[in-house]
Structure formats: C-alpha cells, structure tokens
C-alpha positions in Angstrom: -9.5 -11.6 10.7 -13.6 -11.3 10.0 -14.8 -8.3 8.9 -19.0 -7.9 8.6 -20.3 -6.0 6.5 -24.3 -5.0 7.1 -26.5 -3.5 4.3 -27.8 -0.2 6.1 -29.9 1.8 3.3 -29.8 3.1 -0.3 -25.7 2.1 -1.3 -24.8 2.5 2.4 -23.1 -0.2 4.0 -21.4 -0.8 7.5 -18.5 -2.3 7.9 -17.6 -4.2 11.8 -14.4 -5.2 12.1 -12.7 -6.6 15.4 -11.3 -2.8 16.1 -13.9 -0.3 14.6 -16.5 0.0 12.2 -16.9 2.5 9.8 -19.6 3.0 6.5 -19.0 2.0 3.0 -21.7 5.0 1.2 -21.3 3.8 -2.8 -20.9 5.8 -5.2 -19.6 8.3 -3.3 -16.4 6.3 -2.5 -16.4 2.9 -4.1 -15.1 -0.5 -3.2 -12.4 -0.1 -5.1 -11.4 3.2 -4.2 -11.4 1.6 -0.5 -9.2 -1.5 -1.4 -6.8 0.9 -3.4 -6.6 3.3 -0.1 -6.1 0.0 1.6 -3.4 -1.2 -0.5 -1.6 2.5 -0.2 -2.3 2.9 3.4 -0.3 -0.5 4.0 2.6 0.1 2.7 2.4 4.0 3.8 2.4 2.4 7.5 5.5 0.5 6.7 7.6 3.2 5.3 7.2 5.2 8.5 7.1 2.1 10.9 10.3 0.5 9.2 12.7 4.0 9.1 11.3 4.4 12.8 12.3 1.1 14.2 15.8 1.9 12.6 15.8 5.1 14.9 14.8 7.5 11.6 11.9 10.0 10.7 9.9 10.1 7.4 8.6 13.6 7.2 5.8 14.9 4.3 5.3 11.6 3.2 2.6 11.3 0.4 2.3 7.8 -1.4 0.0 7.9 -4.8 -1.5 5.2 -6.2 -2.7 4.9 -9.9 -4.2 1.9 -11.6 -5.1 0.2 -15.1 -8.1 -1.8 -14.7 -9.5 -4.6 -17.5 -12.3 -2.1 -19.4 -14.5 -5.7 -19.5 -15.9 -7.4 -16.2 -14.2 -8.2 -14.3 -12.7 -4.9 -14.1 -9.3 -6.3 -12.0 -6.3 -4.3 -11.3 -4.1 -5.2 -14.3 -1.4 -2.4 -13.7 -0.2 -0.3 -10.3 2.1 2.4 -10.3 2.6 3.5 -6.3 4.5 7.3 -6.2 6.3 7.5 -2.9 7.5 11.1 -1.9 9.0 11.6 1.7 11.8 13.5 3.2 14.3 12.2 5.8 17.9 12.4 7.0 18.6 8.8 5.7 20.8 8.1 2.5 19.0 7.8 -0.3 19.6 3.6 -0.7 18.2 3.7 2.7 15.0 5.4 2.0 14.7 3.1 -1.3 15.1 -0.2 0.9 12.3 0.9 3.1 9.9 1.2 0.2 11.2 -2.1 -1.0 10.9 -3.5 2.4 7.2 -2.7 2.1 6.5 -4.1 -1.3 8.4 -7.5 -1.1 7.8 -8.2 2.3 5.2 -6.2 5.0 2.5 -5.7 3.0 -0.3 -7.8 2.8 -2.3 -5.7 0.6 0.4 -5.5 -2.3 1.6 -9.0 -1.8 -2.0 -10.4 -2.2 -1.9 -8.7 -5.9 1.3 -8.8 -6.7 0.7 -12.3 -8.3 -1.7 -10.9 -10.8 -1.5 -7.5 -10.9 1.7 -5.5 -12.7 3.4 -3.4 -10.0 6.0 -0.4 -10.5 6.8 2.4 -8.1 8.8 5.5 -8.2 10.6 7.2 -4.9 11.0 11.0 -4.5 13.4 11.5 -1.3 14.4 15.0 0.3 13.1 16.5 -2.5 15.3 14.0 -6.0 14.1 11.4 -8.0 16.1 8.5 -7.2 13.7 5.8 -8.6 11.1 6.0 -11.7 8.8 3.3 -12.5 10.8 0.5 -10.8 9.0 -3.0 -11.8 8.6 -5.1 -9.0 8.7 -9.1 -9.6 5.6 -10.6 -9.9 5.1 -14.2 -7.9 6.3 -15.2 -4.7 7.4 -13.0 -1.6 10.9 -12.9 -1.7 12.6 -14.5 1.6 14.7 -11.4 2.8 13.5 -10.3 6.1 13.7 -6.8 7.2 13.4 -7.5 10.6 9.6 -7.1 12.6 7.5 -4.6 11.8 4.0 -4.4 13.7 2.1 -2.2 11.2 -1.5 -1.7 10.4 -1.5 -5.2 7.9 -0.4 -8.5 10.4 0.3 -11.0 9.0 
C-alpha cells in the first residue's frame, strides 16, 4: 500500500492512493477526524460484508465512534467507544459475532490500535440493546477465523 500525499495550498493537501485521490483541507476536517472515519468505516464494511457472505442483510446501519485523547502531545487515542446500530433478520448472537468478527479479526484499522488504545463497543440490533460498553482485549489478534472477507481494509 503507498499512499502520497502532496501539499497543494494554505492547509490543503492531496492525497494519491493506488485507487483514487481525494483532498485533506485542515481545519475543516482534520487528520484525525480522517483516521477516526477510517477506523469506523472499516469495520462498518465488515459488518455488512460478513452478514452478506452468510446470505444476510444489515439494514440502517450507523456505527459511531467517540474517543479520549492524551490532553498533552502527543494527543493519542487513549480510549474508543464504537456504537453499532443495525437492523436485520439475524438472531441477536449473530448480529453480535459480526461486530466481533470485525473487531478481533478484519479490521486493520482497529487492530493496528488495539495494542495501545482502550476499545469498548456497544450493539443496538432491530431496534434492543444487546451489548453496552463491551471491552475488547487489548494485544494480539485473536486466531478465530471468520472465514474471508474482501472488504475495504486487505490485509
């Protein structure tokens, strides 16, 4: 993977990638409000890519991301909460193995924090609660495979 990223004017940047490029204009959205949709958007593909390889349909989903960052330079992710809300004709163990499947295994984004960065999620499915603030284990990706997903973070 290379992205390239080329100073344009003022806090404008453009970003090349192998696929696309799009601009970075700071302050209006910042780095870090890019990696977090980054982070978010990975796992978001997974939840629908996962269900759908299993012949399912998430419908409505909305993930939300909220972090705790150091107050001091460097301001890292210390603490992220990711609220997933989605609707599907799954049983509810089902739809809360998907979200797992994204956190512990497919995505990149998530796994490349989860070392240093505190991670809990909630689930909302077909409308119930059915996890709050679940702490996932920091460290190591866990071996259970889920099977091949081709979303938008290879490998």
């Amino acid at each position: 993977m290379n992205v390239k990223i080329i100073h344009k004017d003022g806090m404008k940047f453009e970003a090349q990638t192998a696929n696309s490029s799009f601009v970075i204009d700071c302050p209006v959205i910042s780095p870090i409000e890019y990696f977090l949709a980054g982070i978010i958007t990975c796992s978001a593909t997974d939840v629908v890519l996962v269900p759908q390889n299993q012949g399912y349909e998430i419908k409505d989903l909305e993930v939300d991301g909220e972090v705790v960052r150091n107050e001091d330079m460097p301001r890292k992710f210390n603490e992220l909460h990711l609220s997933y809300t989605f609707n599907s004709d799954a049983k509810d163990i089902l739809a809360s193995r998907w979200v797992m499947a994204s956190i512990e295994s497919y995505c990149s984004t998530i796994n490349t924090i989860r070392g240093v960065t505190k991670i809990t999620f909630s689930l909302t499915h077909n409308g119930k609660l059915i996890k709050d603030k679940v702490e996932v284990i920091s460290g190591e990706v866990t071996p259970t495979d889920f099977g091949s997903v081709d979303g938008c973070c290879p490998s």
